[in-house]
N, C-alpha and C positions, 0 to 999 in steps of 0.2 A: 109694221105700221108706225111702233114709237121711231125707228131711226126715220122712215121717212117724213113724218111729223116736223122732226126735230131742222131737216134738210129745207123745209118748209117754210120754218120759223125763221131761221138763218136768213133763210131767202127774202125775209119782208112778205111773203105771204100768210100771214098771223091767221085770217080766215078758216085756209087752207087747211093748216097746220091743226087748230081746234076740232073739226072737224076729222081729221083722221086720226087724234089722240082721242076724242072721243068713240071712234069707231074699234079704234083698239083696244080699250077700255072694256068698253060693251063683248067684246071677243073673250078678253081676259076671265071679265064675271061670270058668261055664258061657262067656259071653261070649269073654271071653279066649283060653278054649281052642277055640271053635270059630274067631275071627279064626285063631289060630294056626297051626292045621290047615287052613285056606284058604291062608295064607298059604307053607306047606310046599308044599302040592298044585298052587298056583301055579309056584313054584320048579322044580317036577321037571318041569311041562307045558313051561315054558319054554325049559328046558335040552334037551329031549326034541328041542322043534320047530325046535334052534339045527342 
């Protein structure tokens, strides 16, 4: 989504462009925070099983 954002921008499509860097954005955090949450949920299995 950033490259085609970026092909977007180039383009004169500035709209366009905002619009799927946002979308990628919102992908990226989603990402982030379900890693994150894995990564808590691991933590506490661990300590659990110690």
């Amino acid at each position: 989504c950033f490259y085609l954002a970026r092909s977007y921008s180039l383009a004169g499509k500035r709209t366009e462009a905002y619009a799927l860097y946002c979308r990628a954005r919102s992908h990226a955090e989603n990402a982030l925070k379900d890693f994150q949450r894995m990564a808590n949920s691991d933590q506490v299995c661990l300590y659990l099983s110690k």
